[in-house]
LOLUMSE-198775 format. One record per residue (C-alpha): x, y, z; residue number from 1; residue in three letters. Coordinates in nm, 2 decimals. Layout:
% LOLUMSE-198775
((X Y Z) NUM "ALA")
...
% end
This chain:
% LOLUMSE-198775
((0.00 0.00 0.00) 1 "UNK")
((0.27 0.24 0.10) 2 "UNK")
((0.43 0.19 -0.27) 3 "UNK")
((0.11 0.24 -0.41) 4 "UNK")
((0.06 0.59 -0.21) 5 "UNK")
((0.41 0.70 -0.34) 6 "UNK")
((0.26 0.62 -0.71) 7 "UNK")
((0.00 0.82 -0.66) 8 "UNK")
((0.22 1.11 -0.57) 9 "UNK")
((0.43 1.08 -0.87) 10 "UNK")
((0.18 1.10 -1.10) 11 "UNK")
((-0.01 1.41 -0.84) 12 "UNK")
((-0.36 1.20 -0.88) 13 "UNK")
((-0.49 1.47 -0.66) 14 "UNK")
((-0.46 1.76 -0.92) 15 "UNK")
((-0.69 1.57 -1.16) 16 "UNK")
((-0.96 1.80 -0.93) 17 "UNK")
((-0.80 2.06 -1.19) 18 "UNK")
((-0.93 1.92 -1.53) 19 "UNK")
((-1.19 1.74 -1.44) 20 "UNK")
((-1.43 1.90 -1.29) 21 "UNK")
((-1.44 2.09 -1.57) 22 "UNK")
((-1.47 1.80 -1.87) 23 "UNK")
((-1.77 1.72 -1.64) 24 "UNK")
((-1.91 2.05 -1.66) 25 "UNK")
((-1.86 2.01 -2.05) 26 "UNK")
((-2.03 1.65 -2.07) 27 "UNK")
((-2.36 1.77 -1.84) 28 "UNK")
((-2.39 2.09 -2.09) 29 "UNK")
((-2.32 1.86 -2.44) 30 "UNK")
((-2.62 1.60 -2.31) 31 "UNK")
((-2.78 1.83 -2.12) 32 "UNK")
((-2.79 1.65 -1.80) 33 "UNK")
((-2.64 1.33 -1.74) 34 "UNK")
((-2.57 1.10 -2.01) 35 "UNK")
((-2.56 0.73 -2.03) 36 "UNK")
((-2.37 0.56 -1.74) 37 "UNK")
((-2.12 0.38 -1.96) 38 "UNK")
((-2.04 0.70 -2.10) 39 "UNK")
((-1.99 0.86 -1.78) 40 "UNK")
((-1.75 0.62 -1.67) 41 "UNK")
((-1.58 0.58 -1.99) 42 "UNK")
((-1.49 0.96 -2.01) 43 "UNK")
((-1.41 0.93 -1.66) 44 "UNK")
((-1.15 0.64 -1.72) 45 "UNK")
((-1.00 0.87 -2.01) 46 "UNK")
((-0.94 1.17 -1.76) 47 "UNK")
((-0.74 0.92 -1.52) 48 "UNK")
((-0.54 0.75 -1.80) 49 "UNK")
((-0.46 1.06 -1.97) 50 "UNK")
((-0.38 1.23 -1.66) 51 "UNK")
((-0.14 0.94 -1.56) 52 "UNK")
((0.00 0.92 -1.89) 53 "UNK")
((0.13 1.27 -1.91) 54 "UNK")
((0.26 1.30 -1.50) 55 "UNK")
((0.44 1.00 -1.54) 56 "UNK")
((0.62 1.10 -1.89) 57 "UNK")
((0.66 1.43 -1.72) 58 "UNK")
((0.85 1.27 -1.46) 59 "UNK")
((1.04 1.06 -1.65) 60 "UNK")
((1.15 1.32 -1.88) 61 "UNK")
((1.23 1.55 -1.60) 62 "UNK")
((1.44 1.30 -1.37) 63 "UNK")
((1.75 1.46 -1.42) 64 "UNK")
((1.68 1.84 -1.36) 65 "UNK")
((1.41 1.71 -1.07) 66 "UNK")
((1.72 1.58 -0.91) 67 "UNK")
((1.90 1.92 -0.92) 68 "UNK")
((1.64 2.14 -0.83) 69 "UNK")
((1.62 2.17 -0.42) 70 "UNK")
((1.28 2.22 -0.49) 71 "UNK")
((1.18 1.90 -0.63) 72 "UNK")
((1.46 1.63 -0.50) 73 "UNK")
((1.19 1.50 -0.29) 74 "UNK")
((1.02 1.38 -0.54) 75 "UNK")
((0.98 0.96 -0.59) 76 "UNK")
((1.26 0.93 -0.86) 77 "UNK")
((1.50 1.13 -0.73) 78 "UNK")
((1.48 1.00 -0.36) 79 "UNK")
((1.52 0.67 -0.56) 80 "UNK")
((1.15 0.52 -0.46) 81 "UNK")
((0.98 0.52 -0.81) 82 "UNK")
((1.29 0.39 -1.06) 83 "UNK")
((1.23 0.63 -1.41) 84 "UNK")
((1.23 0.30 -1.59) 85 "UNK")
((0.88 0.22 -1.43) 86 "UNK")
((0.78 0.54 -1.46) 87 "UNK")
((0.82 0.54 -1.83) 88 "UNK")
((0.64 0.19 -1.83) 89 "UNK")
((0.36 0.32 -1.62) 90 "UNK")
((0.34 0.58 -1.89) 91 "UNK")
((0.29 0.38 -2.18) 92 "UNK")
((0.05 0.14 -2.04) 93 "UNK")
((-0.16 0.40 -1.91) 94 "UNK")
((-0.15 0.58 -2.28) 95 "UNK")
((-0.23 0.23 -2.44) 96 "UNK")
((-0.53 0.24 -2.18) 97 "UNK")
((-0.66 0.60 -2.28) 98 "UNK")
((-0.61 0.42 -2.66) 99 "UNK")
((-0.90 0.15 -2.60) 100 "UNK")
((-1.11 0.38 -2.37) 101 "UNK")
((-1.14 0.62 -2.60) 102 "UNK")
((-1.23 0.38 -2.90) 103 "UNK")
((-1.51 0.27 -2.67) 104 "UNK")
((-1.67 0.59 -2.69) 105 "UNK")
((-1.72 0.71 -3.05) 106 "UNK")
((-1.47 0.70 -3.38) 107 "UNK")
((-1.41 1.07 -3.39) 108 "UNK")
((-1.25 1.02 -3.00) 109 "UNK")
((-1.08 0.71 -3.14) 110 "UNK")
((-0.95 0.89 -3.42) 111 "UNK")
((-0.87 1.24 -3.23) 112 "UNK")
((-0.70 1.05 -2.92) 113 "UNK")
((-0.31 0.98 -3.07) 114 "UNK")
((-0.31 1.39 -3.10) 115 "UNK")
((-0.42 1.43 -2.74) 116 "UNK")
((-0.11 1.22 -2.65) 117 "UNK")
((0.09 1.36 -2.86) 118 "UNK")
((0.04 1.70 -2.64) 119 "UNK")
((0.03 1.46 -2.35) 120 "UNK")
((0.41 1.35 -2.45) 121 "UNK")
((0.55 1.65 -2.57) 122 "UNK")
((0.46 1.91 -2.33) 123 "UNK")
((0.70 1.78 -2.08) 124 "UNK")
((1.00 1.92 -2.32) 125 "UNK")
((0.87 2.27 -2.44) 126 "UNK")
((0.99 2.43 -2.12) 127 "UNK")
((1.33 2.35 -2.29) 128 "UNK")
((1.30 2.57 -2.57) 129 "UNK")
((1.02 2.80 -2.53) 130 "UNK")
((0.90 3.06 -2.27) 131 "UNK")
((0.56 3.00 -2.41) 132 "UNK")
((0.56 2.63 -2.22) 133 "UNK")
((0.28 2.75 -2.00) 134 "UNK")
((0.05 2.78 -2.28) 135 "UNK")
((0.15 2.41 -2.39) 136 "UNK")
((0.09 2.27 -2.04) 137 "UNK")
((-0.27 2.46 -2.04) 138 "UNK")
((-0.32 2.31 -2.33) 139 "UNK")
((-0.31 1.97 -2.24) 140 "UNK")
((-0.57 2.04 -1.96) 141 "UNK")
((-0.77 2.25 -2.22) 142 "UNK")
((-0.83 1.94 -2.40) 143 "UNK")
((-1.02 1.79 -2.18) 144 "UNK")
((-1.34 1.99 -2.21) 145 "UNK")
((-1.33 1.98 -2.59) 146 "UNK")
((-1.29 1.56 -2.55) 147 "UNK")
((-1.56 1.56 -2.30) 148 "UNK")
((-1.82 1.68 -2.51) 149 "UNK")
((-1.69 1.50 -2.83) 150 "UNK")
((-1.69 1.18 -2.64) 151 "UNK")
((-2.14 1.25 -2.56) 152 "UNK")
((-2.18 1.42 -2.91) 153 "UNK")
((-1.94 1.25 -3.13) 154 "UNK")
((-1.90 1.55 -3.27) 155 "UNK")
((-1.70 1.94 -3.31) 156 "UNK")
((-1.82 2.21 -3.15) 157 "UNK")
((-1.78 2.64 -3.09) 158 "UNK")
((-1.90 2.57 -2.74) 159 "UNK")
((-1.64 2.35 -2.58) 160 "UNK")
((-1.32 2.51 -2.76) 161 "UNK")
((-1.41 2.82 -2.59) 162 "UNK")
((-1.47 2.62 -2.25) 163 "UNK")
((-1.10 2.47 -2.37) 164 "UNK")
((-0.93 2.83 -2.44) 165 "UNK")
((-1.04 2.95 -2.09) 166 "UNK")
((-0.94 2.64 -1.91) 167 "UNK")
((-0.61 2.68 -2.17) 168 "UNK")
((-0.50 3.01 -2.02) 169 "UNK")
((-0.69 2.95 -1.63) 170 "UNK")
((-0.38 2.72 -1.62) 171 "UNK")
((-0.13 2.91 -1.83) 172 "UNK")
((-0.22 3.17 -1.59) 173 "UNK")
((-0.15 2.95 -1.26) 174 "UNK")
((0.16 2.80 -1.44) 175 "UNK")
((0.34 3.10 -1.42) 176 "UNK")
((0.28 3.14 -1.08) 177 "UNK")
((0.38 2.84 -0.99) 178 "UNK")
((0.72 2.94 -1.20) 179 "UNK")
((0.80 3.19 -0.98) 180 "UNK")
((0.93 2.93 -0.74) 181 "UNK")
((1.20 2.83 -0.97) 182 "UNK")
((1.29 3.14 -1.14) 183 "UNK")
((1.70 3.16 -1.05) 184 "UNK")
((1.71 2.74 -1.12) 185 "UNK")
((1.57 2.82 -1.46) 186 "UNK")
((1.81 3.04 -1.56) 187 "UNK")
((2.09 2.85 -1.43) 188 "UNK")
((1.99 2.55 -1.60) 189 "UNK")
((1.90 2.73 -1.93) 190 "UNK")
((1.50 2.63 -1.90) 191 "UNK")
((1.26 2.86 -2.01) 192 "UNK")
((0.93 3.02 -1.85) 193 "UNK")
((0.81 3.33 -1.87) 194 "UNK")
((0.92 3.42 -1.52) 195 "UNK")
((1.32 3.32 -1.63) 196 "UNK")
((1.27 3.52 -1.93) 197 "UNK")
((1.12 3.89 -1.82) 198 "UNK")
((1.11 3.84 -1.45) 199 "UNK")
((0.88 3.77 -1.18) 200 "UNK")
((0.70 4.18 -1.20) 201 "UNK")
((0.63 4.15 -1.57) 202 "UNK")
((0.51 3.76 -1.54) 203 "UNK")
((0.26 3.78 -1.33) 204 "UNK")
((0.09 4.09 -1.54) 205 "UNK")
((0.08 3.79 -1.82) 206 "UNK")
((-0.07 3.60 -1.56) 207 "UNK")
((-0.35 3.82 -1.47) 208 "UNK")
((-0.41 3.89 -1.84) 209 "UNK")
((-0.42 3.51 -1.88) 210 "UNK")
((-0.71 3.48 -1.61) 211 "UNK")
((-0.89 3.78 -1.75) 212 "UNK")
((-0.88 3.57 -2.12) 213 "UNK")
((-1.01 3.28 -1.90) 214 "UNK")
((-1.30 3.47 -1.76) 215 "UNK")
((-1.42 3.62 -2.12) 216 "UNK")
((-1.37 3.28 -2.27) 217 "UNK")
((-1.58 3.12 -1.97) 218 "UNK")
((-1.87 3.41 -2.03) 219 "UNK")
((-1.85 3.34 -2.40) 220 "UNK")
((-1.95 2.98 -2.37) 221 "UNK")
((-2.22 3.08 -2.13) 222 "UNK")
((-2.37 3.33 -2.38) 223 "UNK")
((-2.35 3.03 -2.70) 224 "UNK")
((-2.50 2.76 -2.43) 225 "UNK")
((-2.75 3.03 -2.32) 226 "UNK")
((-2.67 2.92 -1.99) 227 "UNK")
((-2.92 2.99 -1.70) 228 "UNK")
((-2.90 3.24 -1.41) 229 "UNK")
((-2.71 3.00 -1.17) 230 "UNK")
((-2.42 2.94 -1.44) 231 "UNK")
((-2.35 3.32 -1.40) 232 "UNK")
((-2.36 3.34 -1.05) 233 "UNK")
((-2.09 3.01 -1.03) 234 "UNK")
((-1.84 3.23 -1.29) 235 "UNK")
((-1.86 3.53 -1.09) 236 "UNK")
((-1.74 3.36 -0.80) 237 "UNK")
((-1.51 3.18 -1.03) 238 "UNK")
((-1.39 3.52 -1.13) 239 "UNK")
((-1.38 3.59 -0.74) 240 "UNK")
((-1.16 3.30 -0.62) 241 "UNK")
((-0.93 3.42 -0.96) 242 "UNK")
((-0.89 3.77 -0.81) 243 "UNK")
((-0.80 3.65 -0.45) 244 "UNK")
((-0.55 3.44 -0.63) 245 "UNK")
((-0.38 3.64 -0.79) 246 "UNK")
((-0.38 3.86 -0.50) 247 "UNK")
((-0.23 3.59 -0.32) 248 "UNK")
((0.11 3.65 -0.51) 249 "UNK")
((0.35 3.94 -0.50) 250 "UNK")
((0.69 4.00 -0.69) 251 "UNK")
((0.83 4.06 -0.32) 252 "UNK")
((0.66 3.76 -0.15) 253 "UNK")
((0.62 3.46 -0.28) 254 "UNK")
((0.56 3.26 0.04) 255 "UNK")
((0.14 3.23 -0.10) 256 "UNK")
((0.30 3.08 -0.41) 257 "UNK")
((0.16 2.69 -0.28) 258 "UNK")
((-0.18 2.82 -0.13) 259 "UNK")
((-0.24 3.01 -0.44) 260 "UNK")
((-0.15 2.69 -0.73) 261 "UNK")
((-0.31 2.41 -0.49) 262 "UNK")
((-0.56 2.56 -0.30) 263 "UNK")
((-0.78 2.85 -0.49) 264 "UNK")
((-0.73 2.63 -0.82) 265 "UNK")
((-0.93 2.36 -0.68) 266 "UNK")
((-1.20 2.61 -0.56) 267 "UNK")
((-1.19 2.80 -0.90) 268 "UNK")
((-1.27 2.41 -1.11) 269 "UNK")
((-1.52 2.29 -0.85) 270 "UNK")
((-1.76 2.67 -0.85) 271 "UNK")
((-1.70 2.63 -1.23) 272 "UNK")
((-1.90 2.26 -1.21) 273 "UNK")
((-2.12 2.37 -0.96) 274 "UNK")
((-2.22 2.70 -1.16) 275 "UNK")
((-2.26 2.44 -1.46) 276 "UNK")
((-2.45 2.18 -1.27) 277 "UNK")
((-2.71 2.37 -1.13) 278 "UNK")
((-2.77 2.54 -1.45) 279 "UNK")
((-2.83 2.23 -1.60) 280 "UNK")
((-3.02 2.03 -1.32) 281 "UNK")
((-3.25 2.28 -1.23) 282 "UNK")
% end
């Protein structure tokens, strides 16, 4: 059990209350209330494979610099407790997983879900050439709306890729905050963030744009879903929780940094569902 506890750590199972809540939100609006059991589960399989596909990869990829940065030699491979070879292999058998779950729910998830781990893959190495990586890692979490409602529709929509874009730059936006944490170890090792490249001041302004993108994006897909009364009140506390956050973090103290990415984050996903919900249940 105790091995299985530090797997779940690796692969940070308890951040999936990041993504999720918000490919649910997109599944209750696409079939307007709750679909079919088996689709239910089947989407929520996807979100756990995917999830474990790409934190496991990430580590993997990362083993090296994890073990140089004070900040993350605790982790399970450095500390020698998860070896990277199983952490690769973990990897791939949860991708070949998200593989078969997704041909279980329709052929335009089948045939859309090698891109999605593609994203899954390759986001781990942008931070290595690009100060843009932030965008890449929201990316891979903006998916997840957009597969959500494929998965119940089977088919494209305008309404989930703007659910996607504001979850795409909600985490961009966090992202960089989190970056602040590691700004001299990033420039030392030649890695690139936004924060290593113009400075802590000048990278959390692009992190409150970010969250002001996610809040228009977020009102835009309630206008095109003509969402009811109780969606707007959830985004406005959404908007709230996104505005204490940010407040949370100064260029001059950082010591908010961990309350602000673990903490408001999971309150910001889970007022978006319940905003969403209630629209669509009541």
């Amino acid at each position: 059990m105790k091995y299985v506890k530090h797997i779940f750590s690796l692969i940070k199972f308890s951040h999936t209350i990041f993504a999720l809540p918000f490919a649910l939100a997109s599944m209750l609006v696409a079939s307007n209330g709750f679909p079919p059991l088996r689709t239910v589960l089947l989407i929520l399989a996807c979100m756990v494979t995917a999830r474990t596909t790409g934190m496991a990869f990430n580590r993997y990829a990362d083993a090296a610099i994890d073990a140089r940065n004070p900040r993350t030699a605790i982790r399970e491979i450095p500390r020698g407790i998860v070896s990277r070879r199983f952490a690769l292999l973990l990897s791939l058998i949860s991708a070949t997983l998200f593989l078969l779950f997704a041909s279980q729910l329709n052929r335009l998830c089948l045939l859309l879900s090698p891109i999605a781990l593609f994203f899954l893959f390759f986001y781990s190495y942008t931070k290595r050439f690009t100060f843009l990586s932030h965008l890449f890692v929201g990316l891979v979490l903006g998916i997840a709306p957009v597969a959500a409602w494929v998965a119940v529709t089977g088919e494209w929509a305008l309404q989930p890729i703007l659910l996607g874009l504001g979850v795409l730059f909600w985490v961009a936006g966090f992202d960089i905050i989190y970056a602040t944490l590691d700004e001299h170890f990033d420039k030392k090792e030649g890695l690139h963030s936004l924060v290593a490249r113009y400075g802590i001041r000048k990278a959390l302004l692009v992190s409150r744009l970010f969250h002001l993108l996610t809040i228009l994006f977020f009102a835009g897909f309630g206008w095109v879903v003509n969402a009811g009364p109780a969606y707007w009140l959830g985004l406005l506390v959404t908007a709230g929780l996104l505005f204490y956050e940010q407040r949370l973090v100064k260029p001059d103290d950082l010591s908010r940094v961990n309350a602000a990415f673990f903490t408001m984050n999971g309150y910001v996903s889970m007022a978006f569902l319940a905003g969403v919900a209630l629209s669509v249940l009541i």
